[in-house]
N, C-alpha and C positions, 0 to 999 in steps of 0.2 A: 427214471423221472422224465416228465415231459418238460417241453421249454416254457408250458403257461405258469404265467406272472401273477396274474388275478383277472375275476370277474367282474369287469365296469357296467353299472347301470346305463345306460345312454337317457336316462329322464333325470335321473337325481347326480351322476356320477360317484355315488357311492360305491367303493371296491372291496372285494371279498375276495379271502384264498378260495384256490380252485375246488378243495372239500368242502366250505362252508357252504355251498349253494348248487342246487343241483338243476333247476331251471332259471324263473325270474327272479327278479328284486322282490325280496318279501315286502317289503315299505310300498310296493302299490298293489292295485287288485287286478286279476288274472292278469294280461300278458301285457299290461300298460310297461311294465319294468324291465324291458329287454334288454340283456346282458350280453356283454362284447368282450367276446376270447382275447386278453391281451398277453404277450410275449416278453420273452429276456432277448434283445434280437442280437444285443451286443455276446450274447454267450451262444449263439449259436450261429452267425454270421460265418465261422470258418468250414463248418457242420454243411451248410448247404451249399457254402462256393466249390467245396470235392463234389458233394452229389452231382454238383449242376456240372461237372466234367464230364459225366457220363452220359450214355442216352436215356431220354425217360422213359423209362416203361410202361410205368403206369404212377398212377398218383403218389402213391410212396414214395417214390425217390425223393419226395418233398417231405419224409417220414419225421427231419427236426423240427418242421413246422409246423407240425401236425398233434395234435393233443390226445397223442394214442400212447399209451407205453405196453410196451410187449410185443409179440407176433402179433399182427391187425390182422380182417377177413380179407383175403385177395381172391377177384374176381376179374379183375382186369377193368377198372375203371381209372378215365384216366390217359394220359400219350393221344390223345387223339391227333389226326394229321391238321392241320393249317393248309387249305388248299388254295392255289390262285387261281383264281377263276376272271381271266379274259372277258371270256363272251358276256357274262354275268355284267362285269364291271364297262364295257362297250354300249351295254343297254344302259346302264345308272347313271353313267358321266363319270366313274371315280375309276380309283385302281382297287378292284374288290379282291378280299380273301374271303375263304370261307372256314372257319371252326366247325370241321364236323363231329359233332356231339352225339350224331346218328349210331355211328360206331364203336357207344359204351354199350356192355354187356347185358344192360335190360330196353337200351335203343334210347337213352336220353340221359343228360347232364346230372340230374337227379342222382344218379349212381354215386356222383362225387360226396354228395352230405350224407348218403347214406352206409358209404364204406368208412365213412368216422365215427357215423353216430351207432350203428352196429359193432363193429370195434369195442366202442365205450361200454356199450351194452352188457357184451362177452363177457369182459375185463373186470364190469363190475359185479357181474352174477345174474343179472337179471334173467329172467326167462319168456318174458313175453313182448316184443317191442308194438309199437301201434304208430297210426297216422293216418289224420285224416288229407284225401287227396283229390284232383281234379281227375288222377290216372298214372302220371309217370310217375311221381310220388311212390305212390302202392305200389307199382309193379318192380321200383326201386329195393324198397322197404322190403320187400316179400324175397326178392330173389337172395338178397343180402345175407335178408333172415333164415332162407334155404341153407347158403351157403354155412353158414356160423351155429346150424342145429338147435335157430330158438323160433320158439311159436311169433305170429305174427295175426296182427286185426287190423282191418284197413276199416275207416270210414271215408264214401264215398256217396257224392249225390246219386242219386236213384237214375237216374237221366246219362250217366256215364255212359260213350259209346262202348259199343260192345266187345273189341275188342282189347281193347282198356281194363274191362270188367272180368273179363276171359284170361290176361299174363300173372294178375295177382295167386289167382284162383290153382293155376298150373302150378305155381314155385308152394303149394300149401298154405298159401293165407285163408283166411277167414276173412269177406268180405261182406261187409255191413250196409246196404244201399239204403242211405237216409231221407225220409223222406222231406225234402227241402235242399237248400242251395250250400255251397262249400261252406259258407258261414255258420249254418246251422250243423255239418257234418265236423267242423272245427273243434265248435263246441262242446258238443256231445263227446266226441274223441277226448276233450279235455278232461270233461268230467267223470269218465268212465275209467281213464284210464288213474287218474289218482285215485278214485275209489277201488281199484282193483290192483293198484300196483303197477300198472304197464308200465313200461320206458317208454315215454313221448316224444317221437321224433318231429312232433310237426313245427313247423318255420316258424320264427318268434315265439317260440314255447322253448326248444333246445336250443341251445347257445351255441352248442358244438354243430349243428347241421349247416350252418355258414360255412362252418372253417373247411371240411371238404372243396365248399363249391368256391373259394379262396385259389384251390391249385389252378384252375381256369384262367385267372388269371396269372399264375405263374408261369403256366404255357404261353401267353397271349406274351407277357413279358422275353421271354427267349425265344419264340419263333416269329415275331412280328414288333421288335423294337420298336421300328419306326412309321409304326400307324399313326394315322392323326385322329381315327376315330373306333369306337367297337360299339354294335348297333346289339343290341339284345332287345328281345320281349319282355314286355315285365306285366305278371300274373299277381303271386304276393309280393315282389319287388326284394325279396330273397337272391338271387341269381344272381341279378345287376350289380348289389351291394355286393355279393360273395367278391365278385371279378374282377369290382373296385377296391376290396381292401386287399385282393393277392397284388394289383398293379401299384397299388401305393405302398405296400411293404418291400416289394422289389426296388422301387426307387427309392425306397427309405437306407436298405440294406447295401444299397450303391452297385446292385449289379443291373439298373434300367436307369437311362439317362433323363428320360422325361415320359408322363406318362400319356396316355391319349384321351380323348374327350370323350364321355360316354352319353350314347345316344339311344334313349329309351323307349318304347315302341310299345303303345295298347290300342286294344280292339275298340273300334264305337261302341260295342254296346257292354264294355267294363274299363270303365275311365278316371277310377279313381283315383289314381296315383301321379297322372295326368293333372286332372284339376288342383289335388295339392299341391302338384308343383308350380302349378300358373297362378296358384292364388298365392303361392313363398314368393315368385319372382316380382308381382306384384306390390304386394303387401310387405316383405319382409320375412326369410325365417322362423316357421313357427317354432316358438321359444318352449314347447312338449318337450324336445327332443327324447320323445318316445315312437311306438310304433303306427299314431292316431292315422288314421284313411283320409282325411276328408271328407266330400263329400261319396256315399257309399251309393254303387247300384245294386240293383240285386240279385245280378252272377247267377241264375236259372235260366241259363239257354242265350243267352242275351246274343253271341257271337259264335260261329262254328270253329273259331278257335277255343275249344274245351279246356286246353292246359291254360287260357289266360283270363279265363271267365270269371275271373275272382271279385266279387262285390266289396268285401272288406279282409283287404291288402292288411294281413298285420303288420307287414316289412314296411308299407309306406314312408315312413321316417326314415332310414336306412337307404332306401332307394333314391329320394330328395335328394336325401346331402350328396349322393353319389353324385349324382347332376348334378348338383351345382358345385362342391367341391373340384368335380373335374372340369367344369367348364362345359359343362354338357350339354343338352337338351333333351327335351319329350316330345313327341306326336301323336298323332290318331290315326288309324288309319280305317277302311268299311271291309269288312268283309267281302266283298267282290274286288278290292283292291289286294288283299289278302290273295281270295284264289288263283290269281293272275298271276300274284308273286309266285306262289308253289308253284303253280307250269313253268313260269320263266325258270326258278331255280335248277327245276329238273332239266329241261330245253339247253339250260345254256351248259349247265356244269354237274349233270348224270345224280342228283343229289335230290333224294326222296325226303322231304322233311314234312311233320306233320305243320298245320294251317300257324298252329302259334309262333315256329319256327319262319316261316314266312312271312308274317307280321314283320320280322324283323327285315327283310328285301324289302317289304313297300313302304317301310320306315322308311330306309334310306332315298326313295325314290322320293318320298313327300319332303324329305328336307333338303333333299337338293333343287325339289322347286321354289321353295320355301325360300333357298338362298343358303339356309344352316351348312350342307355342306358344299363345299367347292369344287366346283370340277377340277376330275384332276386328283383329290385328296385318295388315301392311301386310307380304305376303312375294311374292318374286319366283320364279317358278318357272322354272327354264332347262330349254328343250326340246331339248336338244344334238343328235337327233340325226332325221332324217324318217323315218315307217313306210312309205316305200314299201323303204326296202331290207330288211324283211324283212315280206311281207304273211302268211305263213304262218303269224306269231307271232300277228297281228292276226287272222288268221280264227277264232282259237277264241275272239275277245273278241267278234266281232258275231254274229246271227241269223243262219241260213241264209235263201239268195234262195226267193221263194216265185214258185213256180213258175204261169204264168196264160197259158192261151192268146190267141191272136188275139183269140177274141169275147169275150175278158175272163173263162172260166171259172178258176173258182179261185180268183177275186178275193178276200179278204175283207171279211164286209160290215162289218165294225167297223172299217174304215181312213178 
């Protein structure tokens, strides 16, 4: 038996046992009803203070908190290192960490929801899992599904860079390039996959793909107590939530003293979750407390950060409260302030991350002009996702190669 308690609506608060419901709140229509994994924490509080004695290997070690019973698929997602990075934090004004998320086993964070909700899959018979994705998603879902011997079908916009489209494809997925933008590849994924039976792993559709990305912040909680801040990207605003409810359950559970403030980071040209938030700060809470976007872009190409290009955020609500629950904030940043980041990250601290992953470094630079963060503070940068899946983005942030023959003609003499 697993440690979940029930399934809470976050629109209506209506709770269900863990067998009654197997995605949303049936009382609203499609994913308005999003449902929130909750725990016995007081039956399991002794269960993770022995784990946490040990070193993490991988996300498992968080196996009580986790809504898996049985052998789960191990893949090795999960343990990633917490780096301090100097030179990084020399250029921002802060004292920088870096969460590198580069070194999960399909190259991004994504691994985390996807080693639970495959797990779930296994456990319950299914045989086909689905999901629709920007890229790390799919290549998540796919590898998972390699590993665990069940078929797999990614929906993915048509537009997906190539290599993106290329890691699904390797691990045996079937991949669906739709024509239109993540929202319309969302949908479709929806519909197809209850008319056919799939297991729907996508974000605010499965309940359980949070809870993976939950151990993130478990890690963030025992390698970096004393952050004052952790800057993430936020695409469908899934991640940020995941990382906020591991760090608010560790201070719940009494092994993190206080939590840190989270600092949420999107591209100009996909700002939705952005504007909810400035119009909640404004206005007031909106009183949904469902998954609703605000207002929507429309996420086809808008920014060369492809993993944060999402028009309509279904996690939008999730991600809000994260902010403002922690005392957080949001910003924007351009694409050219993006590519700058990826070189600086590389430059300073040997760390390939793809462009959305970067978002999150030019985050922190716009909010320490901003004033938001102080020089000086103590913030954790998550690198969610590696730049080798898209190098194309990366070439307009480095020099061209300079071209030198054999006998070293063309050399420059200034090198």
């Amino acid at each position: 038996m697993t440690s979940v308690e029930a399934l809470a609506c976050e629109r209506c608060g209506r709770r269900y046992a863990p067998d009654d419901v197997e995605y949303t709140c049936p009382d609203h229509d499609g994913v308005a009803g999003i449902l929130d994994v909750c725990y016995d924490y007081d039956a399991v509080r002794e269960r993770v203070a022995a784990a946490l004695d040990g070193p993490t290997e991988d996300l498992w070690t968080y196996g009580p908190l986790l809504p898996v019973d049985g052998e789960p698929v191990r893949l090795g997602a999960g343990g990633t290192d917490l780096l301090d990075a100097p030179a990084l934090g020399d250029a921002l004004g802060v004292e920088a960490l870096v969460k590198n998320e580069t070194s999960n086993p399909t190259g991004s964070n994504k691994d985390r929801g996807s080693a639970v909700v495959v797990s779930r899959a296994r456990q319950q018979g299914h045989d086909v899992v689905a999901c629709a994705s920007t890229g790390n998603a799919a290549a998540s879902l796919a590898g998972y599904a390699a590993r665990a011997d069940l078929e797999c079908r990614i929906f993915v916009p048509a537009d997906l860079p190539e290599a993106k489209a290329v890691q699904p494809r390797l691990y045996g997925a079937t991949v669906l390039g739709v024509d239109g933008t993540y929202a319309d590849a969302y949908e479709l994924c929806r519909e197809v996959s209850a008319e056919r039976g799939w297991y729907n792993r996508n974000a605010a559709m499965n309940p359980y793909a949070v809870e993976g990305k939950r151990t993130l912040g478990f890690e963030l909680a025992e390698q970096a107590p004393d952050a004052d801040w952790v800057a993430m990207p936020m695409g469908n605003g899934c991640s940020l939530a995941g990382a906020w409810k591991g760090l608010r359950e560790f201070e719940r559970l009494g092994f993190l003293d206080e939590t840190p403030r989270m600092l949420g980071v999107q591209a100009e040209g996909a700002t939705a979750i952005y504007d909810r938030f400035v119009t909640e700060s404004a206005d007031g809470p909106d009183d949904r407390n469902d998954g609703g976007t605000g207002r929507p872009t429309d996420g086809n190409g808008e920014t060369t950060a492809d993993s944060i290009d999402v028009g309509v955020p279904h996690n939008a609500g999730k991600a809000c409260r994260a902010l403002r629950d922690s005392d957080g904030d949001a910003v924007v940043v351009s694409d050219a302030e993006i590519l700058d980041a990826q070189r600086l990250l590389g430059e300073c601290e040997g760390v390939f991350a793809e462009p959305a992953s970067a978002a999150a470094v030019a985050g922190v630079r716009t909010a320490r002009e901003r004033g938001t963060v102080a020089s000086g503070e103590r913030v954790a940068v998550v690198a969610t996702g590696t730049g080798l899946k898209d190098t194309a983005s990366a070439r307009r942030a480095v020099d061209d190669v300079i071209a030198v023959d054999a006998a070293g003609e063309g050399l420059p003499d200034d090198l």
